[in-house]
N, C-alpha and C positions, 0 to 999 in steps of 0.2 A: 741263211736260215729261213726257211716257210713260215709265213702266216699262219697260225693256225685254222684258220678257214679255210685255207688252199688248202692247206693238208688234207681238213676233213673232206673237201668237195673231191679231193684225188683221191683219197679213200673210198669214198662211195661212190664215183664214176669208173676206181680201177682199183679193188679191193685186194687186200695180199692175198694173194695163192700158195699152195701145199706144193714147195718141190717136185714131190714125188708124183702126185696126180691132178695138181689143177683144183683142188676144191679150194673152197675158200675158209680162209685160218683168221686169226684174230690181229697176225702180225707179221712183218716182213721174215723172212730168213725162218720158217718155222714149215713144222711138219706137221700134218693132220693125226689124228690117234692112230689112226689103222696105218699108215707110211711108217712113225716111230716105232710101231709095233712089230714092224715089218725087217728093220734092222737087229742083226745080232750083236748086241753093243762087248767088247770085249773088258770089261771092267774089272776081271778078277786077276788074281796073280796067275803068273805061267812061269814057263823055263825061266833058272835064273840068267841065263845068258841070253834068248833071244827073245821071251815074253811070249810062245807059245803057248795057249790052252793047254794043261796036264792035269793030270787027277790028284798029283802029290805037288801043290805051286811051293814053287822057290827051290823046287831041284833044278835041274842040269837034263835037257832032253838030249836022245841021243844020237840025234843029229848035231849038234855042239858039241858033244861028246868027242864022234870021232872026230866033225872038224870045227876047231871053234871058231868064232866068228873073229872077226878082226875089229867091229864095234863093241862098244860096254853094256848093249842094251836094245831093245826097241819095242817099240808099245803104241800098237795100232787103236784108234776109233771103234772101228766094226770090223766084221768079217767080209770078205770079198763074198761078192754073189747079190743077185735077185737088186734091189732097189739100191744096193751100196754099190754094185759096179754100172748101174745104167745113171748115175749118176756120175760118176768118174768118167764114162763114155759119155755124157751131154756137156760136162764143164770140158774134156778134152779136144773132144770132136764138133760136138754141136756148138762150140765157142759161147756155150750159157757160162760167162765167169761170175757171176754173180753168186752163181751156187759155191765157190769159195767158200763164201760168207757163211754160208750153214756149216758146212763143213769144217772150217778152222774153229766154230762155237763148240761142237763138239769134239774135236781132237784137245783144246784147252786144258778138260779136267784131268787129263795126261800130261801137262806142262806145269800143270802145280808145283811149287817147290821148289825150282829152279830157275830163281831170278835173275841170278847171277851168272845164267849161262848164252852161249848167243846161238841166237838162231841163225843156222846154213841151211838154203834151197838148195837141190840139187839140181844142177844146173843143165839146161838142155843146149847142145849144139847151135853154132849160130844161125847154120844154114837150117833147122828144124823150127828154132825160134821166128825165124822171116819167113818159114812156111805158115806155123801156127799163129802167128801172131801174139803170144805170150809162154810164160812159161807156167805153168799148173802150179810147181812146186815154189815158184815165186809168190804166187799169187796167196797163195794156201800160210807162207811163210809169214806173210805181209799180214791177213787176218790174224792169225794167233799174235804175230806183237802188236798189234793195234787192238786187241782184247787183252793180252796179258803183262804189257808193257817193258815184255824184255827185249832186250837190243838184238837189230838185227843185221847181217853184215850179207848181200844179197849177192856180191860179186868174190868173195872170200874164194870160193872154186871154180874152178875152170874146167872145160872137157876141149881136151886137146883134137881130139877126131871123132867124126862121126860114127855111131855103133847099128847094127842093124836092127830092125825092130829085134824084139828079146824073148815074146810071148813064145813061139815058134820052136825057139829050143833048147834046148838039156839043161839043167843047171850047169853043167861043167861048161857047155858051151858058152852060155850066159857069164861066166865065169872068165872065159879066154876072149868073150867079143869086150869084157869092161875092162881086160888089166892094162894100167898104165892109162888109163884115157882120164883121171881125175888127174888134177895136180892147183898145189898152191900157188898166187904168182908169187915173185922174189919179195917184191914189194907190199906185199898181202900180209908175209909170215909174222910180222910185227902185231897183227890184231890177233892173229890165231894160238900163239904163244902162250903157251899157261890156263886158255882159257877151256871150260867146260862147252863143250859146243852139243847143241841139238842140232840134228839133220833133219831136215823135213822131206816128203817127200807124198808121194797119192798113193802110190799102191808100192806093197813087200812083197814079193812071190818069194823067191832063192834066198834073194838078201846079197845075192852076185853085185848090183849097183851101192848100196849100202857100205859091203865091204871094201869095195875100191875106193868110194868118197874119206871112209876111214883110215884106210891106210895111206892116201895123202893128206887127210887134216894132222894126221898123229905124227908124219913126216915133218912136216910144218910146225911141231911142235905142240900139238892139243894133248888138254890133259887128259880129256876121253871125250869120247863119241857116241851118244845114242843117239838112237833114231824116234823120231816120231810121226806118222802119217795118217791118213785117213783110213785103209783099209789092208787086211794081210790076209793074202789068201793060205788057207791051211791043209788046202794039198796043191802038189805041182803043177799050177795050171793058171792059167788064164795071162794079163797080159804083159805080165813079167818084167820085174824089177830087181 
């Protein structure tokens, strides 16, 4: 633990800066007015199945409709776009993992309520992980239980084979590049059994990735499966999960 001294002299020789643009904020892991202003926080209710923005919340949109999702739920932070995906693009690409930390503060007040359930990362391939040198969704997983103090089980999934990036194409195709690539190991299914599991993950596009992690946690015995991430984009586009 710092001195208070040090603290203060690191303070004023390298004062916290605003994620999003560099000005200077009052405190680490925070945003400027205009940056928070900037994100479309999704706070309100949506589809009862996939937590879509709707005019009527707590129906059934009808995209669930014709096909229903194979998780119980999912419930993004913000909406993809503008300061919420150059963000995901700097903690992905630009290797800033520090911005986690903001992120998982605010995916939090979407984990309310369920303490009793455990947190799964979705997990990235191994040869993807020794490209990037971490996993996002580990990372992101790691902040919210270490703000929220639910248990977390980081190796519970596995991805059996490499998938191609996802942004590129179709839902269906994103659909046929993920089936079969989640799986529990044998020796895993012991933790996963009975329990309420939240999924973590950075970005929703299809929900192609979501559904696959689901239908092997539910294999494995979960009592249900929602999702929770940073951001969902709410038309077909961008970098696809």
């Amino acid at each position: 633990m710092r001195h208070p001294l040090i603290k203060r002299i690191i303070g004023f020789a390298l004062p916290p800066r605003c994620a999003g643009c560099g000005s200077i904020v009052e405190q680490d892991d925070e945003l400027c007015a205009p940056c928070w202003s900037a994100l479309d926080f999704l706070d309100g209710e949506g589809c009862a199945s996939c937590g879509v923005p709707m005019d009527q919340p707590g129906m059934i949109c009808g995209r669930c409709l014709q096909t229903p999702p194979a998780h119980d739920g999912a419930r993004a932070a913000v909406s993809y776009g503008g300061l919420a995906r150059d963000l995901v693009v700097r903690l992905k690409h630009g290797r800033k993992t520090g911005l986690a930390r903001l992120m998982a503060l605010i995916m939090t007040r979407h984990a309310k309520g369920a303490d009793d359930a455990l947190l799964v990362p979705v997990p990235l391939h191994r040869w993807r992980l020794w490209r990037r040198g971490f996993n996002q969704s580990m990372l992101l997983a790691r902040h919210v239980s270490a703000r929220t103090g639910m248990a977390i089980d980081p190796h519970a999934l596995i991805r059996r084979r490499a998938t191609p990036m996802l942004g590129p194409l179709s839902a269906r195709q994103r659909a046929k590049a993920v089936k079969g690539v989640f799986a529990v190991g044998q020796d895993d299914k012991s933790r996963i059994s009975g329990r309420h599991i939240i999924l973590v993950d950075d970005v929703y596009t299809s929900g192609a990735t979501a559904n696959a992690c689901a239908k092997a946690l539910k294999r494995a015995g979960a009592a249900s499966v929602t999702l929770l991430c940073w951001a969902r984009v709410l038309q077909d586009e961008g970098p696809g999960n």
